[in-house]
Each structure stands twice: as C-alpha cells, then as structure tokens.
NUSEPA-573819 format. One record per residue (C-alpha): residue number from 1; residue in three letters; x, y, z. Coordinates in nm, 4 decimals, padded with zeros to 6 digits. Example, Ala and Ser with C-alpha at 12.3 -4.5 7.8 and 13.67 -1.06 7.14 Angstrom:
<node num="1" residu="ALA" xx="01.2300" yy="-00.4500" zz="00.7800"/>
<node num="2" residu="SER" xx="01.3670" yy="-00.1060" zz="00.7140"/>
//
This chain:
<node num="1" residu="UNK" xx="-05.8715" yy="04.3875" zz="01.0084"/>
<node num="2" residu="UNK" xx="-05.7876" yy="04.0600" zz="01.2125"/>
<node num="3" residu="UNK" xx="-05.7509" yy="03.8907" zz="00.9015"/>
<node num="4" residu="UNK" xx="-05.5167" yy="04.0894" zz="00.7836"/>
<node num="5" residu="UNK" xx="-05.3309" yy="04.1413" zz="01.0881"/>
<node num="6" residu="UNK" xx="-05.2615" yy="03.7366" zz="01.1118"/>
<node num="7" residu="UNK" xx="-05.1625" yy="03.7381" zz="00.7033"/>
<node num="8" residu="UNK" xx="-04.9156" yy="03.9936" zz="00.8021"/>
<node num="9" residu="UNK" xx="-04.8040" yy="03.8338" zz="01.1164"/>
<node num="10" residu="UNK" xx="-04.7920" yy="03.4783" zz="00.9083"/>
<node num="11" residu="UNK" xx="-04.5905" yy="03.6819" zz="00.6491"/>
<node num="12" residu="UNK" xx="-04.3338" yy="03.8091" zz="00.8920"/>
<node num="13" residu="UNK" xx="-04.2876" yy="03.5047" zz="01.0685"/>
<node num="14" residu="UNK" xx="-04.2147" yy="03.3124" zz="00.7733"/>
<node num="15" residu="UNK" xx="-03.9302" yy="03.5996" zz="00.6695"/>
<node num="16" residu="UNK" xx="-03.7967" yy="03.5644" zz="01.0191"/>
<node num="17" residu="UNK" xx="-03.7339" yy="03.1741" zz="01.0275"/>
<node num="18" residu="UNK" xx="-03.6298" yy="03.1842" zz="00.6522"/>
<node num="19" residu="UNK" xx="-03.3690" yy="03.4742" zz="00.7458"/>
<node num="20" residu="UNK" xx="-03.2453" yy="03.3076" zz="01.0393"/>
<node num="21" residu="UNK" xx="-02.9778" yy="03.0362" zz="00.9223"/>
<node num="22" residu="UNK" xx="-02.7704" yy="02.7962" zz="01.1602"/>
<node num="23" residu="UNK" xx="-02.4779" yy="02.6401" zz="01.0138"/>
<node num="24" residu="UNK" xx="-02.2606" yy="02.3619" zz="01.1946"/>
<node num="25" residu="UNK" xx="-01.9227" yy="02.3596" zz="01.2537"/>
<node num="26" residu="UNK" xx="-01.7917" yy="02.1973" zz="00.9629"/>
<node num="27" residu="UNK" xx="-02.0320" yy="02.4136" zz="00.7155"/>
<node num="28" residu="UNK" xx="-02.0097" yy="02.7348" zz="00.5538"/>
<node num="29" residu="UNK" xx="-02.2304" yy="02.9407" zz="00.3594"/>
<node num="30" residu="UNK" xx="-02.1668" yy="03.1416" zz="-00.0111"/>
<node num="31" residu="UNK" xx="-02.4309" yy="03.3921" zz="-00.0224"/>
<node num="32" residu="UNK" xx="-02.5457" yy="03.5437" zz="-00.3601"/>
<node num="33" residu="UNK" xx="-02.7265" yy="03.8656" zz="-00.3253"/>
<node num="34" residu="UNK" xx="-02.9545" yy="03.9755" zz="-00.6183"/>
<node num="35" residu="UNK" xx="-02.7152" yy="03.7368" zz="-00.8157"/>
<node num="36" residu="UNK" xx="-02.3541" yy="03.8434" zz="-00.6923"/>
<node num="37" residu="UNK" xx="-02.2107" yy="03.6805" zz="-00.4170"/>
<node num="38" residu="UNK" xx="-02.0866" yy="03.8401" zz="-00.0941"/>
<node num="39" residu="UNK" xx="-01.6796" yy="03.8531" zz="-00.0701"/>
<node num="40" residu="UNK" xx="-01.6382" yy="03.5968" zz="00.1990"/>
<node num="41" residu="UNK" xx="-01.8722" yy="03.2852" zz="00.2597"/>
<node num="42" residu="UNK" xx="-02.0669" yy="03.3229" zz="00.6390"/>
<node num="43" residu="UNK" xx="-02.0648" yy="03.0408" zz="00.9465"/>
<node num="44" residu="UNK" xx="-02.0397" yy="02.8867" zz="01.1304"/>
<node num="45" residu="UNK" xx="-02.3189" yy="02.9208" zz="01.3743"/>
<node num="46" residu="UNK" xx="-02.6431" yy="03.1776" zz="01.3809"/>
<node num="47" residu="UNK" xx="-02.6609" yy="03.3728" zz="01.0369"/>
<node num="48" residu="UNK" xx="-02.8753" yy="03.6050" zz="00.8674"/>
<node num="49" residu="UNK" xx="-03.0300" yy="03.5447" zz="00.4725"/>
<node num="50" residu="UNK" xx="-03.2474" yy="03.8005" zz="00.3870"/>
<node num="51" residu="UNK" xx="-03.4902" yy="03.5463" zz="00.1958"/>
<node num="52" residu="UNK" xx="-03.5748" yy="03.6275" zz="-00.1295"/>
<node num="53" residu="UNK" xx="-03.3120" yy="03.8658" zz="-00.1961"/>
<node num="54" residu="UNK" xx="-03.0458" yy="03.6572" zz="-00.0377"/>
<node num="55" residu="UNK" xx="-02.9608" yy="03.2671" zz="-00.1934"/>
<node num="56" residu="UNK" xx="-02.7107" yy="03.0704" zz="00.0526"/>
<node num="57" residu="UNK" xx="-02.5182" yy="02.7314" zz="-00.0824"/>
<node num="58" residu="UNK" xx="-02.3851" yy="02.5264" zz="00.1805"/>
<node num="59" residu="UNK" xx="-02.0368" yy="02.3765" zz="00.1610"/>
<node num="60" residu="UNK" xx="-01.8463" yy="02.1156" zz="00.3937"/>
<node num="61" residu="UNK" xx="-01.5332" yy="02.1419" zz="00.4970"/>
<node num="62" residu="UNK" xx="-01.5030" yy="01.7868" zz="00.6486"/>
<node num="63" residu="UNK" xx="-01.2850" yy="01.5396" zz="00.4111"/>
<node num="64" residu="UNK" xx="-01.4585" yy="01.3932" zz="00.1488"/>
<node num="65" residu="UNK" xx="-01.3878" yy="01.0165" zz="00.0747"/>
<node num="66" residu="UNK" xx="-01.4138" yy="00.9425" zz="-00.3167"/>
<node num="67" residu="UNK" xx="-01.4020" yy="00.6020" zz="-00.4369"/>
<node num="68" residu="UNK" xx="-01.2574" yy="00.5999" zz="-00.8150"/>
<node num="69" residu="UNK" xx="-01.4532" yy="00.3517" zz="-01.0206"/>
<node num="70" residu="UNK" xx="-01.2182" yy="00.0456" zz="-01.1777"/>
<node num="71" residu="UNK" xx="-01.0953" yy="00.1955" zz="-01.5390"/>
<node num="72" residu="UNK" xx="-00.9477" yy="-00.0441" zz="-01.8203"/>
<node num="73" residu="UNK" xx="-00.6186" yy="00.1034" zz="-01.8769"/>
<node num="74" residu="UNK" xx="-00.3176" yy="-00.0635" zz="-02.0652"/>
<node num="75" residu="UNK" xx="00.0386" yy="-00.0048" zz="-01.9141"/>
<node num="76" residu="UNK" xx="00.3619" yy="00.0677" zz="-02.0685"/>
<node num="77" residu="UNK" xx="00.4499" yy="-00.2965" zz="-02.1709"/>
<node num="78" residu="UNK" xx="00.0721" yy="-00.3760" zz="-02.2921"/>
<node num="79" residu="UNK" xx="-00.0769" yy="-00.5266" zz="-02.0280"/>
<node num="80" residu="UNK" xx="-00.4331" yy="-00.4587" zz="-02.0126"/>
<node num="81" residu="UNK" xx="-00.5319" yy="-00.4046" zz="-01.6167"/>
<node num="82" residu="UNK" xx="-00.7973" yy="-00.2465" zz="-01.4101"/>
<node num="83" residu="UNK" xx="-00.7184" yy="-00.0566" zz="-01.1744"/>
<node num="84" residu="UNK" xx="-00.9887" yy="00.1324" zz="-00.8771"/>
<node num="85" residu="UNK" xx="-00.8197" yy="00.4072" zz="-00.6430"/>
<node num="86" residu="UNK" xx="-00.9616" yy="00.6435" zz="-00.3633"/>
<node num="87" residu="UNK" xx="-00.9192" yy="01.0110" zz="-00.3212"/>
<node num="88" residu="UNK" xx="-00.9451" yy="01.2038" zz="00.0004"/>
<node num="89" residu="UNK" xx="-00.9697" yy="01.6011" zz="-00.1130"/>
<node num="90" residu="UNK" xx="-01.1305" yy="01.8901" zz="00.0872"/>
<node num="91" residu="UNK" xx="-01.2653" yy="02.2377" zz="00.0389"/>
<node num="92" residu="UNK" xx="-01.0443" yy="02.5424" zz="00.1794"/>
<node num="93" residu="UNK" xx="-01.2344" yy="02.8177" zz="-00.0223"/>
<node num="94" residu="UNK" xx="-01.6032" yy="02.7313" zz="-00.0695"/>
<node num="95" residu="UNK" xx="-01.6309" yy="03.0665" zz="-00.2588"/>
<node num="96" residu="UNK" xx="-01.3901" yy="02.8845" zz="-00.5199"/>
<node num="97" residu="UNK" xx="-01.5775" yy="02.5880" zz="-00.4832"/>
<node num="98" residu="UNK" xx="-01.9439" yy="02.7644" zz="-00.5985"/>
<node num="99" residu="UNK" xx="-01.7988" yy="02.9928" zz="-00.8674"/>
<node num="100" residu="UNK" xx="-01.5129" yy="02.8486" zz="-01.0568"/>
<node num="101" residu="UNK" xx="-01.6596" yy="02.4941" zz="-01.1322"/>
<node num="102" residu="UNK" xx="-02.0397" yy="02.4051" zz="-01.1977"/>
<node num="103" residu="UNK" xx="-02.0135" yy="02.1045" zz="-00.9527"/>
<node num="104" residu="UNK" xx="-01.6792" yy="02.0231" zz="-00.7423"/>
<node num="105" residu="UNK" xx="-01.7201" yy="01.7106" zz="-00.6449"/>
<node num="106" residu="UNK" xx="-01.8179" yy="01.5329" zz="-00.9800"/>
<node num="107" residu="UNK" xx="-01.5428" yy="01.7596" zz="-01.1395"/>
<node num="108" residu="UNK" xx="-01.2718" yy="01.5846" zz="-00.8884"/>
<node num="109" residu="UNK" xx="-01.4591" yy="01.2374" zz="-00.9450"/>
<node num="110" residu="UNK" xx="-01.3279" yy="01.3020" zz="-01.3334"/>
<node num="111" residu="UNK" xx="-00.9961" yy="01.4747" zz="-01.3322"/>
<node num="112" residu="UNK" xx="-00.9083" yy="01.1551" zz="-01.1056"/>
<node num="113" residu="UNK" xx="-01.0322" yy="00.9152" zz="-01.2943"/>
<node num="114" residu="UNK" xx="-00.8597" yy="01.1001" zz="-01.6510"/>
<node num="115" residu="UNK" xx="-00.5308" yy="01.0899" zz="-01.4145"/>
<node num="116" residu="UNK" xx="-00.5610" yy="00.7808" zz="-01.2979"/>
<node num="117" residu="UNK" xx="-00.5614" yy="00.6254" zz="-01.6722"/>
<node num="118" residu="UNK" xx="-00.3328" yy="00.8742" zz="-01.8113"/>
<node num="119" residu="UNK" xx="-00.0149" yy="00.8384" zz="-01.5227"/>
<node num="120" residu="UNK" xx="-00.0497" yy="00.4718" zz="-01.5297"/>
<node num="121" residu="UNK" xx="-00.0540" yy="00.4096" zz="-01.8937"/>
<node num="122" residu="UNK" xx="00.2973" yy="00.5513" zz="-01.8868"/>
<node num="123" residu="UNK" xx="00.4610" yy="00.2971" zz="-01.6165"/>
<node num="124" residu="UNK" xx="00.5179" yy="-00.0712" zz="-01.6487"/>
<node num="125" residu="UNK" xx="00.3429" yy="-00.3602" zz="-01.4979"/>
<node num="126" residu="UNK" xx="00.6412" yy="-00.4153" zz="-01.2422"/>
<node num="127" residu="UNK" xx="00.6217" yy="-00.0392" zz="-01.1299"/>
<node num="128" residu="UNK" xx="00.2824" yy="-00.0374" zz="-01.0852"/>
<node num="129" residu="UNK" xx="00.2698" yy="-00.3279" zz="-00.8606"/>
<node num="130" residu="UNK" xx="00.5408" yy="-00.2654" zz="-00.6773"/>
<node num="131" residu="UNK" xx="00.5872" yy="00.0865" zz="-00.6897"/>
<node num="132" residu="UNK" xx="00.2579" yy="00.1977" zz="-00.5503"/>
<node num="133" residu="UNK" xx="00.3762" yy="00.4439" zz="-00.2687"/>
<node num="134" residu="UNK" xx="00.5796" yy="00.6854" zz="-00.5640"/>
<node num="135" residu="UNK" xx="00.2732" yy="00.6120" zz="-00.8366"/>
<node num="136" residu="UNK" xx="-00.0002" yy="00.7522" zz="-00.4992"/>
<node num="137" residu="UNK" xx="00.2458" yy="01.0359" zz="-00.4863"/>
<node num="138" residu="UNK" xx="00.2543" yy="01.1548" zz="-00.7898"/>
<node num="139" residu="UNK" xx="-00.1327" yy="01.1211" zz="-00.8526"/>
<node num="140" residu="UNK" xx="-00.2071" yy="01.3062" zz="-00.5713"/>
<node num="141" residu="UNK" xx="00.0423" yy="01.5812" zz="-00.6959"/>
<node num="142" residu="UNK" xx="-00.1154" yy="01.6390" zz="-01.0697"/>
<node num="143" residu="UNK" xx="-00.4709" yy="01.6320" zz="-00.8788"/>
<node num="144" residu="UNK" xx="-00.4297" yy="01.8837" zz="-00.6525"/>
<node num="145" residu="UNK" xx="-00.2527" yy="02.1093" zz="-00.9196"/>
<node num="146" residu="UNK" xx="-00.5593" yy="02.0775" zz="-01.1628"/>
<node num="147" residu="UNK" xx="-00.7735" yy="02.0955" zz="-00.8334"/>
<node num="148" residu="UNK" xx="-00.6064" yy="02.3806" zz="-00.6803"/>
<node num="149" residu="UNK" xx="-00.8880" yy="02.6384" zz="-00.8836"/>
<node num="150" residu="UNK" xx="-01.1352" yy="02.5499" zz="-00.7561"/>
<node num="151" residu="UNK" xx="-01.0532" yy="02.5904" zz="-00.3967"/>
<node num="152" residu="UNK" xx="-01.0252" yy="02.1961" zz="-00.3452"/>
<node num="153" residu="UNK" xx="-00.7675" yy="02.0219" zz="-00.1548"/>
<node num="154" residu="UNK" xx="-00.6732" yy="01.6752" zz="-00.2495"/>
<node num="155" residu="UNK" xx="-00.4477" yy="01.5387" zz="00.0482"/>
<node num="156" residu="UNK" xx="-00.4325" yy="01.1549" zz="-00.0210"/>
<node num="157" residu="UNK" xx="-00.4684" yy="00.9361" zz="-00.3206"/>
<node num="158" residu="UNK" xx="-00.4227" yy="00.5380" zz="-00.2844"/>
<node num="159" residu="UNK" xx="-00.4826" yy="00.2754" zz="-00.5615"/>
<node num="160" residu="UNK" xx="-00.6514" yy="-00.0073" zz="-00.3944"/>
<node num="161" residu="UNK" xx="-00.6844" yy="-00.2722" zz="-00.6297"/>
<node num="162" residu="UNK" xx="-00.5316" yy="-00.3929" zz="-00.9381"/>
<node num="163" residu="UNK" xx="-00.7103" yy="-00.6754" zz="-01.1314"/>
<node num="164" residu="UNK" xx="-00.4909" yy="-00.9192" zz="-01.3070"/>
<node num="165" residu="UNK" xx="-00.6080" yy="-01.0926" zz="-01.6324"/>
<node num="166" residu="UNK" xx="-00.6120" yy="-01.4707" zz="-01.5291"/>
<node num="167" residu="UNK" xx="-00.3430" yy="-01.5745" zz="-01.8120"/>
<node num="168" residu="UNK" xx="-00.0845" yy="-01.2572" zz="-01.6516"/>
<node num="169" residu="UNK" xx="-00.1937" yy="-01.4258" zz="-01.2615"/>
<node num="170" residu="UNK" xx="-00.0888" yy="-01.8078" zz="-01.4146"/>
<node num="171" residu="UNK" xx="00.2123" yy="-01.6548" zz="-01.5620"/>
<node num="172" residu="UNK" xx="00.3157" yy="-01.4629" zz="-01.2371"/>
<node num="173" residu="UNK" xx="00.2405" yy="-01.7229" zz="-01.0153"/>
<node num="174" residu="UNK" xx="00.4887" yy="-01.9721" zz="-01.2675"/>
<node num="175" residu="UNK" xx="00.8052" yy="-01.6882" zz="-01.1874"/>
<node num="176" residu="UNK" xx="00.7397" yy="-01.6594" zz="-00.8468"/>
<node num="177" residu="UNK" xx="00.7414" yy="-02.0753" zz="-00.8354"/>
<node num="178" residu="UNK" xx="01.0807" yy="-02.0443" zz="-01.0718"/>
<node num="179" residu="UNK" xx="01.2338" yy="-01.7951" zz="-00.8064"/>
<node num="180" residu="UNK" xx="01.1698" yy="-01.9937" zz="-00.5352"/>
<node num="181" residu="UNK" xx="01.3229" yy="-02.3027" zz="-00.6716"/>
<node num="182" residu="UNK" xx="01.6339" yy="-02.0757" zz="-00.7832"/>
<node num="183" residu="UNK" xx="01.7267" yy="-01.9345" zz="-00.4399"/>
<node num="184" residu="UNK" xx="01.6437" yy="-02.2834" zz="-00.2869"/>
<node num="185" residu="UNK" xx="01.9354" yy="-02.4768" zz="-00.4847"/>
<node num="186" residu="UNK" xx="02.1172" yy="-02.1517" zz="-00.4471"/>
<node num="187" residu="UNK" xx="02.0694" yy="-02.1778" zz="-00.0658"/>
<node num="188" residu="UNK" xx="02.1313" yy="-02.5419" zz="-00.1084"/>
<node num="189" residu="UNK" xx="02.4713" yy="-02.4562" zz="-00.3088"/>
<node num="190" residu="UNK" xx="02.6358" yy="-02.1943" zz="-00.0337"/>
<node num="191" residu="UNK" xx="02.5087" yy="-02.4702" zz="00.2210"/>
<node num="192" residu="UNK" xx="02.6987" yy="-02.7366" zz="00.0313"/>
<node num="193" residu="UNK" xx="03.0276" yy="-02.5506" zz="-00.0257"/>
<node num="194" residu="UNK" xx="03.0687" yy="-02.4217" zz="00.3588"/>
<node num="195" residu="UNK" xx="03.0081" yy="-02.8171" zz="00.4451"/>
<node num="196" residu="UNK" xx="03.2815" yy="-02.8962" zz="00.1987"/>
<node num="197" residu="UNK" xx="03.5231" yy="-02.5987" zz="00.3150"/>
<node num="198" residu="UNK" xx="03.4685" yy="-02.7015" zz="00.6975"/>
<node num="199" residu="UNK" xx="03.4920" yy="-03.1026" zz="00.6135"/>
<node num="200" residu="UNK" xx="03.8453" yy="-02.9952" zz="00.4467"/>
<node num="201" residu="UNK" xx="03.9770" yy="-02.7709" zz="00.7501"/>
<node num="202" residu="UNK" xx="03.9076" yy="-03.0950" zz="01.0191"/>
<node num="203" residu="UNK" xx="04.0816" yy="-03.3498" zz="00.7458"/>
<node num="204" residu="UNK" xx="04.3571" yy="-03.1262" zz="00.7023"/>
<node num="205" residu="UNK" xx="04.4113" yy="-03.0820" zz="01.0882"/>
<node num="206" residu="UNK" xx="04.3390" yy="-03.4530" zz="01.1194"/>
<node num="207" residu="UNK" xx="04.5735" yy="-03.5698" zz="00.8722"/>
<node num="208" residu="UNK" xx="04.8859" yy="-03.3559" zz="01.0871"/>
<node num="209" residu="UNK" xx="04.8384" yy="-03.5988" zz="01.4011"/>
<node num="210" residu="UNK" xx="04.7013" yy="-03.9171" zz="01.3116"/>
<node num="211" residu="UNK" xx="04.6141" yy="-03.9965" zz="01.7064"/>
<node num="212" residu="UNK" xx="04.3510" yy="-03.6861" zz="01.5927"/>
<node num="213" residu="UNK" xx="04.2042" yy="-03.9500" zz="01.3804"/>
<node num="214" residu="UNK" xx="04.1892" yy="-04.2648" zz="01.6118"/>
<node num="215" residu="UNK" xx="04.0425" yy="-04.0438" zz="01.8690"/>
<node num="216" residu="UNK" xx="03.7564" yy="-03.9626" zz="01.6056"/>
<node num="217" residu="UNK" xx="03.7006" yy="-04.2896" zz="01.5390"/>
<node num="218" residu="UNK" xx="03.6813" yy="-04.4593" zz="01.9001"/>
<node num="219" residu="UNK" xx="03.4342" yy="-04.1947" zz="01.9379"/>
<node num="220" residu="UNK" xx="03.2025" yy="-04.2952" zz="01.6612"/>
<node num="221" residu="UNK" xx="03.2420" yy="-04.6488" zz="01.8239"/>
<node num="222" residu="UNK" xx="03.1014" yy="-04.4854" zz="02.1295"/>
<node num="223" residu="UNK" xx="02.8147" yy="-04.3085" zz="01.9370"/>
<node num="224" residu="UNK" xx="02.7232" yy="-04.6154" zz="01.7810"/>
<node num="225" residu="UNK" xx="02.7261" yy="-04.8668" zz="02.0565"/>
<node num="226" residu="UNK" xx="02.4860" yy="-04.6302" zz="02.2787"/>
<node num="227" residu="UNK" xx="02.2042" yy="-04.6953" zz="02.0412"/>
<node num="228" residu="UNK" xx="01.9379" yy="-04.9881" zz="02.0791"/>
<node num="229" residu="UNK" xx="02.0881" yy="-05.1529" zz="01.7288"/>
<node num="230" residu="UNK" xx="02.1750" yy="-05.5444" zz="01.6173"/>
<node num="231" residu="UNK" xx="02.5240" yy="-05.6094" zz="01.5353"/>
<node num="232" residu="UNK" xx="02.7331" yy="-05.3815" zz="01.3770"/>
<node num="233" residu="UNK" xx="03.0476" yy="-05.4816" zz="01.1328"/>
<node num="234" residu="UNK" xx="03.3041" yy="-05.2049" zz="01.1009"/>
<node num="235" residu="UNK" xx="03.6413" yy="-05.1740" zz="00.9459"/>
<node num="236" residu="UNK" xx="03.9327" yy="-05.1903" zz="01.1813"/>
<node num="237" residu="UNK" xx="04.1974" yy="-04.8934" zz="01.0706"/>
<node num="238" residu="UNK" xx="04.5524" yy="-05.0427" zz="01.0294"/>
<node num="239" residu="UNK" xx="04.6881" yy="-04.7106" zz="01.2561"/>
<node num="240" residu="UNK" xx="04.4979" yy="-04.8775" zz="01.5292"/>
<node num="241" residu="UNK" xx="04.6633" yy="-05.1847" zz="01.5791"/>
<node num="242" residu="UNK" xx="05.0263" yy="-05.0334" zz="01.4892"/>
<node num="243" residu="UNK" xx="05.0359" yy="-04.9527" zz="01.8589"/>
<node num="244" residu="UNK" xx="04.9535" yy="-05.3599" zz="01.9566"/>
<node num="245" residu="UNK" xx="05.2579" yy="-05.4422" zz="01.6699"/>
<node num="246" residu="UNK" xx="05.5229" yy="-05.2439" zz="01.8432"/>
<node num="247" residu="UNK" xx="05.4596" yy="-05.4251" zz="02.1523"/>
<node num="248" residu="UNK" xx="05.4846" yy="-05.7741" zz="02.0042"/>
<node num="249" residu="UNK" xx="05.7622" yy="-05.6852" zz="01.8203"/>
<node num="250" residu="UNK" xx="05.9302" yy="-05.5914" zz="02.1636"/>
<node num="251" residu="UNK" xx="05.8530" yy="-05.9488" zz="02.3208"/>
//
C-alpha cells in the first residue's frame, strides 16, 4: 500500500508542476486541446495546461531583429549588385502566428528576401543608392501586406549594404573626380567674372576724376615702401607731374 501511495503521489505531483505554466511578460501561450486550439492564446503570468490533454506553443511578442542575407540581384540598367537588408517585424496575434503558417519566422526570413530581389530589380543603380529612404518604404509596405496573415507585424525595413563590383567603384570614383573638377573651374569662372565686373566699376569711377587715380597710385607707393625690399624702379605717370608743369610754366 505505501508503494502505491508514493506512485500515486509521484503521479500527481508530476501533473501538478506540468499543469502549472508561468509565462513572462513578453510571452503568450496558443493552447491546443485534444488537437483544436482554444479561441484566444493565455499569459502572461501563472497558467493552467492540463498535461497530456492540453499542448501550449509559446510566442514572443518582443521585436524580432532579422538580418537578410546578401542576394545577387541585377538592377534596372544591368548592374549586377548585392545587396543585405534588416527587418524588424513582430507578432500581434500569436494564434495567427501558430495556425496560418508552418513556421513564421523562416516564412518572413523568405518573403523578404523574394522582395528584396524582386523591388530592386525594378529601380536603377542611381535610385538605389541614393534613394534608400523611399526604396525602405516601400519594402516594408509589400512585407507587411504579404505578412499581415499571419498575424506578423513588420514595422521597419533598412538596406544596409550595397556591394559594388570593383570595375562600377573605379568608374564611380572617375565621375565623382570629373564633378569635382567641373564645379571647381565653374567656381573658378563666377570668381573670375565678379573680379572682372568689380575691376571695371573702380576703372570706370577712376577714369571720371583722374586725382582718383593719382591718389591710388601714391598709395601703392606707400604699400610698397613699408616692406623690407631692395630698390624698386617704377613708372612715373605723366598726370603726376602736370601739376609741377603748370607751375613752371607760371615762373
């Protein structure tokens, strides 16, 4: 009798503990009983499974962080790239989750990597490097449509890499060179024609009061003499001594 007394104690202890469930915060449970599953999934905290007729599957509701693996794909202008993205998608019905697709998470790993090849094979190699921000958008957008069935939210999709072939970096690298040497002589070019402009504005105002000029020109003297140089030979202006005539002429 003692013997079976502890086999029946062992039995019912080993019920209990499998019966009694705790699920965090961040978890819920889809429980299938005799094979059909209850209407909404249980948790968090202390739940009941009544082990063996009961079968729980946990699910997490935290953000999942899915790293897309680099895929070869070949853009609109027949450039051959590869290009890795990541995926942040969540579950908001983990019944969906359990019933409507045999596994959720490698079933988003796919549809994103089919997306990824299929909306950038339709956009050139200029749009896809610089247009990142409406290409993230609109991945994110056919995702979670597709996605959407299965309970799964995908909030966030960013490509993070695109990988060149070495002959497309060279010939990049050669335009960018080519377009800064074009808005250099450019730049150089406005510089040159405001010079020009201004140089023409002072000779014109100059040339209506010739003492303008002298003025200029003692000044220079000035300029010049201050530095620590040998002997300087300069042209003497006729204008200059016209005032040194007149008085000769008057004695």
């Amino acid at each position: 009798m003692a013997g079976v007394s502890l086999t029946a104690a062992f039995i019912v202890l080993f019920l209990v503990f499998n019966w009694i469930k705790v699920l965090k915060e961040y978890e819920r449970g889809v429980i299938f009983r005799l094979g059909r599953v209850l209407e909404k999934a249980k948790g968090p905290g202390l739940i009941f499974v009544l082990y063996p007729i009961d079968k729980m599957v946990k699910v997490s509701l935290r953000t999942i962080v899915m790293d897309v693996p680099p895929q070869d794909i070949i853009t609109k202008d027949n450039v051959s790239v590869k290009v890795n993205a990541v995926v942040y998608y969540r579950v908001l019905d983990p019944t969906k989750a359990i019933l409507e697709v045999q596994d959720f998470q490698y079933a988003t790993s796919q549809l994103s990597q089919t997306t990824l090849r299929s909306v950038l094979g339709e956009v050139e190699l200029d749009e896809l490097l610089s247009a990142r921000d409406k290409l993230n958008a609109r991945l994110q957008t056919i995702i979670d449509q597709h996605s959407d069935p299965w309970g799964v939210k995908v909030s966030m999709v960013e490509i993070k890499h695109v990988d060149l072939p070495q002959e497309m970096q060279r010939a990049m690298a050669k335009q960018a060179e080519a377009e800064r040497e074009r808005r250099a002589k450019i730049i150089h070019a406005e510089g040159e024609n405001e010079a020009s402009t201004k140089l023409l504005m002072a000779a014109n105002t100059m040339s209506q009061n010739p003492t303008t000029l002298q003025l200029r020109y003692l000044q220079t003297l000035m300029d010049i003499s201050a530095d620590n140089s040998s002997t300087i030979v300069f042209p003497l202006p006729i204008d200059l001594l016209q005032a040194f005539t007149k008085v000769l002429k008057k004695e």
